[in-house]
C-alpha positions as CSV (number, residue, x, y, z in Angstrom):
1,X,91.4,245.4,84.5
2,X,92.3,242.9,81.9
3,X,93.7,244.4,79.0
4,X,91.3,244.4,75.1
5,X,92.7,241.6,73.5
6,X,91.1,243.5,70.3
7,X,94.2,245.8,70.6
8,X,97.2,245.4,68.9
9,X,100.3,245.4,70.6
10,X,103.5,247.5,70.7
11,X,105.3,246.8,67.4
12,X,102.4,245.5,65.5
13,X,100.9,247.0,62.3
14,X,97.0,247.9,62.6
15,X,95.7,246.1,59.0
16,X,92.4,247.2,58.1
17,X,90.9,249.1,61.2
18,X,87.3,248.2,61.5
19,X,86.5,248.6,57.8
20,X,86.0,245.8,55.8
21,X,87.5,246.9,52.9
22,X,90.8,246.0,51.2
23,X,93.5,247.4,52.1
24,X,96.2,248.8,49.7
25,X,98.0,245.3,49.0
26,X,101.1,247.0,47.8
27,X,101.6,248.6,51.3
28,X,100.8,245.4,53.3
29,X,102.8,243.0,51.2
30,X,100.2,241.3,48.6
31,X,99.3,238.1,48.8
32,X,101.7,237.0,51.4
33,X,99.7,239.8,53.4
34,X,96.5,238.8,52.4
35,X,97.5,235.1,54.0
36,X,98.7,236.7,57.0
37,X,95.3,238.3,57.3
38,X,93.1,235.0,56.8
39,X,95.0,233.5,59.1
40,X,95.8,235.2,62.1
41,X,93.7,238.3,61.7
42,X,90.5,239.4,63.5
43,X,87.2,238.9,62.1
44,X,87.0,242.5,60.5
45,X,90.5,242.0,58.7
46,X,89.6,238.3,57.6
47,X,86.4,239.4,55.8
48,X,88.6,242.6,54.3
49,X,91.9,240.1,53.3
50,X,88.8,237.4,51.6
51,X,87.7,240.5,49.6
52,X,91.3,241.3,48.4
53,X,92.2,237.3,47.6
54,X,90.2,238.1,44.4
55,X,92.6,240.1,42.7
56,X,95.1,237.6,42.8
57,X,94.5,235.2,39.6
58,X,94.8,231.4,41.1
59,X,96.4,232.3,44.4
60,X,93.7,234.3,44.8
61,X,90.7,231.7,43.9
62,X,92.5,229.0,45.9
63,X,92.2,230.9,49.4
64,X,88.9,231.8,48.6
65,X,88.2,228.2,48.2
66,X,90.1,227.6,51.4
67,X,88.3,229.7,53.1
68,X,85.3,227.6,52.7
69,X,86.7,225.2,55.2
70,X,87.0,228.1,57.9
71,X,84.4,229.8,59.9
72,X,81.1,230.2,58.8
73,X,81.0,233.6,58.4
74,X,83.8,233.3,55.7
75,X,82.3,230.8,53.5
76,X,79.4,232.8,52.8
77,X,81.6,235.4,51.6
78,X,83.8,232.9,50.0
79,X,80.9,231.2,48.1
80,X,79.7,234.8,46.9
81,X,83.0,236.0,46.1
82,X,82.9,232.6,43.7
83,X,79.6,232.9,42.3
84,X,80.3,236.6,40.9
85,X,84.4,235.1,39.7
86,X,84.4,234.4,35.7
87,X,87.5,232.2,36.0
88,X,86.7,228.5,34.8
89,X,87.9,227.5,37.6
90,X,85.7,228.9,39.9
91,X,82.8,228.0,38.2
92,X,84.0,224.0,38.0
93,X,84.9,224.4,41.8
94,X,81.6,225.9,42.8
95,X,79.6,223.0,41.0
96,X,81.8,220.9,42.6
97,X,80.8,222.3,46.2
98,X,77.6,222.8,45.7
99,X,77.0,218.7,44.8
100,X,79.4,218.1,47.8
101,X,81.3,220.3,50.3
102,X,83.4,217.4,50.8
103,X,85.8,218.6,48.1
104,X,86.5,221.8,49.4
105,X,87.4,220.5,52.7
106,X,89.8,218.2,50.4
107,X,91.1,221.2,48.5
108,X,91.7,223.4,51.5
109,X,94.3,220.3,52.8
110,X,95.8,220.0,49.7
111,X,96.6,223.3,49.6
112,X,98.2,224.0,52.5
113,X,99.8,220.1,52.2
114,X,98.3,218.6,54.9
115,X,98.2,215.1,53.5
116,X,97.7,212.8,55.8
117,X,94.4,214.6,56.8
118,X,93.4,214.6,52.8
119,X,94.2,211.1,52.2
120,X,91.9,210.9,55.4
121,X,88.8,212.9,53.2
122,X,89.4,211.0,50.0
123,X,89.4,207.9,51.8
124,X,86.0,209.1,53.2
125,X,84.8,209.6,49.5
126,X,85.7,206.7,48.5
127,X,84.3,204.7,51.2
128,X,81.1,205.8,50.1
129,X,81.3,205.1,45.9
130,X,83.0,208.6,45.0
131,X,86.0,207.4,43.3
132,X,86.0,211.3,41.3
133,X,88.2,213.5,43.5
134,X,87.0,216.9,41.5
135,X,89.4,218.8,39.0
136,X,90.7,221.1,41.2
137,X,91.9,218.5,43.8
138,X,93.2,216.1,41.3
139,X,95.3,218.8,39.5
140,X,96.4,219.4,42.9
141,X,97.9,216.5,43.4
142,X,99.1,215.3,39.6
143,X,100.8,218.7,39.9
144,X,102.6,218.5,43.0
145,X,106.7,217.5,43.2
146,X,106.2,216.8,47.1
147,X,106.8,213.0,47.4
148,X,103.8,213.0,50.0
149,X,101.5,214.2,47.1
150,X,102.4,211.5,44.7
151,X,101.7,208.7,47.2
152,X,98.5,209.9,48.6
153,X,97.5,210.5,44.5
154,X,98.1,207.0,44.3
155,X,96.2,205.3,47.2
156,X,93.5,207.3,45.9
157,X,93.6,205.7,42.8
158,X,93.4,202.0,44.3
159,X,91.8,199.6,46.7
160,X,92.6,200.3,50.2
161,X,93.9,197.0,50.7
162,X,96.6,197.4,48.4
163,X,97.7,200.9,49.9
164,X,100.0,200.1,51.7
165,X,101.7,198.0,48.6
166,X,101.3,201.2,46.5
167,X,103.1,203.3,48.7
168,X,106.4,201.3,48.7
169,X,106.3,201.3,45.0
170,X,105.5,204.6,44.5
171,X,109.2,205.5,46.8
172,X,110.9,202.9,45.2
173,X,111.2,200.4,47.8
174,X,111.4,197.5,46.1
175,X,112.3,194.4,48.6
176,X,109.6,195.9,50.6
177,X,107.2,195.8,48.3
178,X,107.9,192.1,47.5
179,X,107.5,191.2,51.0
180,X,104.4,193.5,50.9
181,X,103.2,191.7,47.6
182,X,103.7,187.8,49.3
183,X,102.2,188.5,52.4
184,X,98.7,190.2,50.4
185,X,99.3,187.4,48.3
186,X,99.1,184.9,50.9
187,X,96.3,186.3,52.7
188,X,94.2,186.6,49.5
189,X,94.8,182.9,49.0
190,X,94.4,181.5,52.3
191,X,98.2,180.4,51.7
192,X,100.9,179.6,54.4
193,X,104.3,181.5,54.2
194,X,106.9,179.2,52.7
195,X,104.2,177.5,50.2
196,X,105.0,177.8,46.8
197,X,103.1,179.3,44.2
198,X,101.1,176.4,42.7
199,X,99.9,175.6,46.3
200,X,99.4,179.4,46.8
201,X,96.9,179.4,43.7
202,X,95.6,176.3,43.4
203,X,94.9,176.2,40.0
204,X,91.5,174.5,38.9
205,X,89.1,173.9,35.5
206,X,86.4,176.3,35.0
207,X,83.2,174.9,33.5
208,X,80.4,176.9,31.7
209,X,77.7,175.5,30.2
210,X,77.5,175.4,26.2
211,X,74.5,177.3,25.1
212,X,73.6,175.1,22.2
213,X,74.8,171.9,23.3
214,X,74.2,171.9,27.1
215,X,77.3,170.5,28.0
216,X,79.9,171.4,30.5
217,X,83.1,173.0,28.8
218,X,86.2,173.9,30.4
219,X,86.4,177.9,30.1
220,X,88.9,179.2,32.1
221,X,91.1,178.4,35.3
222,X,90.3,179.5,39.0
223,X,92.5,180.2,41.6
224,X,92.6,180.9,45.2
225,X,93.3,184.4,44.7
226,X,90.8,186.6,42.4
227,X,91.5,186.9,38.6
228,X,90.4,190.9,39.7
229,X,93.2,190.7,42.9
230,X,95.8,188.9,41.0
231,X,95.5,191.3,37.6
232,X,95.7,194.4,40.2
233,X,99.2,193.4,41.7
234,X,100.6,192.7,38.0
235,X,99.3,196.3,37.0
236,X,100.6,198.3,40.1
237,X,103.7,196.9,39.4
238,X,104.0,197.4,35.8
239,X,102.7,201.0,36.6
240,X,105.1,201.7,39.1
241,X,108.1,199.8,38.3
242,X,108.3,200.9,34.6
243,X,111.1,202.9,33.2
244,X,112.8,202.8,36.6
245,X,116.2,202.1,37.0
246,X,116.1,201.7,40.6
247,X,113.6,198.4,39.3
248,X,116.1,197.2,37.0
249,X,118.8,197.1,39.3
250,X,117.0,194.9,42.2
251,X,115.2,193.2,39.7
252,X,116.6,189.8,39.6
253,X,116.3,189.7,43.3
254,X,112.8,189.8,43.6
255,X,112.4,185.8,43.5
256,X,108.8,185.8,44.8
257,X,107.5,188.2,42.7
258,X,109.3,186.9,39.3
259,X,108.0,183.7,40.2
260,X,104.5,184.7,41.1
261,X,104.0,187.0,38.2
262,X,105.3,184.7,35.6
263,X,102.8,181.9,36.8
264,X,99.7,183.7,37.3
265,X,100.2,185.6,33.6
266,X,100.5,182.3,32.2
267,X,97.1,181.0,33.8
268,X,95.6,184.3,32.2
269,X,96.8,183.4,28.8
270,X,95.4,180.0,29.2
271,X,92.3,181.2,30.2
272,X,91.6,184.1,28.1
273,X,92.6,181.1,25.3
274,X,89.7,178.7,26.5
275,X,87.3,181.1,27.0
276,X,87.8,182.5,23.6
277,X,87.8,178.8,22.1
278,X,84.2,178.1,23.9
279,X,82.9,181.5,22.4
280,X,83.9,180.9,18.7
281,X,82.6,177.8,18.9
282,X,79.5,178.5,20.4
283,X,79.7,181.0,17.3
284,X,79.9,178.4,14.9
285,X,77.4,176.2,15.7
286,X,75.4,179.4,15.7
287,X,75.8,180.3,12.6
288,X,75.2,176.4,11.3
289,X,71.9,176.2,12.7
290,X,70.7,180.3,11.9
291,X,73.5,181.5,9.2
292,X,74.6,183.8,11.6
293,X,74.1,186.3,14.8
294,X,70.5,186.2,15.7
């Protein structure tokens, strides 16, 4: 006869019997019990260890939340044991879930620091227009010291095509970011490697049309890469690169990247200055035929 699989073996403390109320937590080890419990337990001492979670302040309310991304039987419990908490938290959380599960999926990773699956999720929500990670994940992440946390907080934060870019910045690799930021750079453009940078952007007039006089002023400069592309890459570089020594040091080295950003924030000055020039003097002419905004 096969043995009950229900029965412990030889060595093993019985936690919780078939009731499924807590157990003392100062006999079973607190909340390192109560982990032990959710995780490896049977169903009877799972139920019992979700009950207990709740007298543990924030430890507590995160495996509850956890626990939402277990079996079924557990959320319920989880979502009750929520609903009745009067911590801030649990109340932000439980709006959170109830306008999409999603997040506690995401929380549960975070917790127990399975990143590359919760880059997965958030890469899901953003796929579909949810930039907004919820409060609990986000302090999460800002919160963590694990390196993996900072650069999946990052991603998060951007386009997907500049991820990869982000990451080497984020750990300070800073030739391979270069090399990261010509080849986006030329693929963006429609450049060839080896081009250089007035090729890669082909600057070009802009023309808008005046609104009073109906001609055809020169607004602004276009190039091959998007104003939106180009301003992304100078700000995830000033982000990342600021304050750091590690920057300073390999600075000087970076030829592409000096070159790049020096040109392409001089064809933003230039264009921010004609667009400004067309508006004031759309402005006056304005104001000479009404005596002012209309």
């Amino acid at each position: 006869m096969a043995e009950n699989q229900n029965q412990p073996n030889d060595g093993e403390a019985v936690l919780g019997g078939n009731t499924s109320e807590p157990v003392n937590s100062d006999v079973l080890g607190g909340i390192e019990e109560v982990k032990s419990r959710l995780a490896n337990g049977y169903i009877n001492q799972k139920i019992a260890a979700l009950r207990e979670a709740i007298n543990y302040g924030q430890e507590g309310l995160y495996l509850i939340i956890q626990s939402l991304d277990s079996e079924t039987y557990l959320e319920e419990i989880a979502l009750s044991l929520l609903k009745n908490n009067k911590e801030p938290q649990a109340k932000q959380f439980l709006a959170k879930y109830e306008d999409n599960p999603k997040y506690a999926r995401l929380v549960s990773l975070l917790l127990t620091e399975r990143w590359e699956e919760a880059e997965l999720v958030i890469q899901s929500l953003v796929d579909r227009g949810r930039y907004y990670l919820g409060d609990i994940a986000l302090s999460l992440l800002e919160n963590s010291e694990e390196p993996l946390a900072k650069q999946v907080l990052a991603r998060s934060q951007c386009d997907p095509k500049f991820a990869r870019l982000v990451t080497l910045l984020v750990t300070e690799q800073w030739e391979e970011a270069e090399e990261e930021t010509e080849t986006l750079i030329l693929k963006l453009a429609g450049a060839t490697k080896g081009d250089d940078i007035q090729t890669i952007l082909s600057p070009r007039p802009e023309y808008s049309q005046h609104k009073y006089t109906g001609e055809m002023c020169k607004t602004g400069i276009e190039c091959n890469i998007s104003w939106l592309d180009s301003r992304t890459l100078c700000d995830l570089w000033d982000k990342y690169s600021k304050g750091k020594d590690s920057f300073n040091q390999h600075k000087s080295s970076l030829k592409f990247w000096n070159e790049w950003q020096a040109e392409i924030r001089k064809i933003h000055r230039e264009s921010k200055y004609l667009y400004d020039i067309f508006r004031e003097d759309e402005r006056d002419i304005m104001n000479n035929m009404y005596g002012g905004d209309r």
